[in-house]
C-alpha positions, -999 to 999 in steps of 0.1 A, spaced: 608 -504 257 573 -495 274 560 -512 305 526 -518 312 510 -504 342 494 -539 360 469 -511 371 449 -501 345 416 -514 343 426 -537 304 451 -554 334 430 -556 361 398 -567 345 410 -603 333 425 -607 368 392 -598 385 378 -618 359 399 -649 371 391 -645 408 359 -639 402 357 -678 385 379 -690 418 356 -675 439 321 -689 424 343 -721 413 325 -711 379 355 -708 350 332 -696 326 324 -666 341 362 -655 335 355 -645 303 320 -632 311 331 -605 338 343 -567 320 339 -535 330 304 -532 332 298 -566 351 280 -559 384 294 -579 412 266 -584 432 236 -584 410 252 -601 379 277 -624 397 261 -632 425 285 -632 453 270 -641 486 290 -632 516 315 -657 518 320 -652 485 324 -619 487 351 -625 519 370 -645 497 366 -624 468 381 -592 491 411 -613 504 415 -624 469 417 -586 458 440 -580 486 463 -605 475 464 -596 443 469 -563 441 486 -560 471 464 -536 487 445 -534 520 406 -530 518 393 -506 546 360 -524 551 349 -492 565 356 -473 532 340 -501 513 312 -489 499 286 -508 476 288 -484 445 324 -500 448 314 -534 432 287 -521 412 311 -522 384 345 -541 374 354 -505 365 343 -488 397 362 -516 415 392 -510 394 393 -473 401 387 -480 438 421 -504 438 441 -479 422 430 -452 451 439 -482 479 471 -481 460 479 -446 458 469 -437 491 493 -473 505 519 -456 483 523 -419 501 514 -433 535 525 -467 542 566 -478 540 565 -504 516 557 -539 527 536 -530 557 503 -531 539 510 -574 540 488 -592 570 504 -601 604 507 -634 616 494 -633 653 530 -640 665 539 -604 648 508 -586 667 483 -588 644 
């Protein structure tokens, strides 16, 4: 039996795809958005959108977006997005103990 690795781009894209129609409350564009789509200039996110867009990633994914390693070339595509995730993952995976990359409550410090 094979498994299927939830992080390659055929499974991320309909999941971006997805959050991308939560986010713009727009359900068509699920099936619009591939690896191509530009999340700015075709999509449109402003930048509340784009907050809840990131968190929305985050969640996810279960990843931890840097904003300071965000970079724009980084949504200029699904596929440079999806490539970017699977860095955040890699990198969470040989430097953070598993479950630490999840958001503190400000009672736990954060």
């Amino acid at each position: 039996m094979t498994s299927v690795d939830p992080f390659n781009e055929a499974s991320m894209i309909p999941k971006i795809g997805n959050l991308v129609a939560v986010v713009t409350k727009n359900p068509a564009l699920a099936e619009k958005v591939n690896a191509s789509t530009d999340l700015i200039n075709e999509v449109g996110l402003d930048s509340l959108q784009m907050i809840d867009f990131l968190l929305g990633l985050e969640d996810e994914f279960g990843v931890e977006v840097d904003f300071d390693s965000l970079d724009i070339q980084h949504l200029s595509s699904v596929e440079a997005l999806c490539r970017f995730v699977r860095e955040l993952r890699s990198a969470a995976a040989k430097d953070v103990p598993p479950g630490s990359h999840l958001h503190k409550t400000a009672n736990e410090g954060a």
